[in-house]
C-alpha positions, 0 to 999 in steps of 0.5 A: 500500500501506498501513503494514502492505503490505495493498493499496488493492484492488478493494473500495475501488476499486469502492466508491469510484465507487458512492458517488460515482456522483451526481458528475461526472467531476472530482469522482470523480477527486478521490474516488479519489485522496482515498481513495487517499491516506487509505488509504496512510499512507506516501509514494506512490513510484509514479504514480497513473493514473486514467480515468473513462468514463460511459456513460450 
């Protein structure tokens, strides 16, 4: 959550990967945590679980 509690959400979350999609799997991972952390101005109090699965 941000300062104002409005969460990361499924938007961001999906638009994070699309515009990442040219990259490997570390580098996605490190997008979404990026992302994550830009959005939250506050300090994270929980774990950040990410897996990435490419089909191709």
């Amino acid at each position: 959550m941000d300062a104002n509690n409005n969460k990361f959400g499924k938007t961001r979350l999906i638009d994070t990967p699309q515009a990442n999609r040219a990259t490997d799997s570390a580098s996605l991972l490190s997008a979404l945590v990026a992302a994550v952390q830009r959005f939250s101005s506050i300090e994270q109090s929980d774990e950040l679980m990410l897996v990435v699965a490419r089909a191709r």
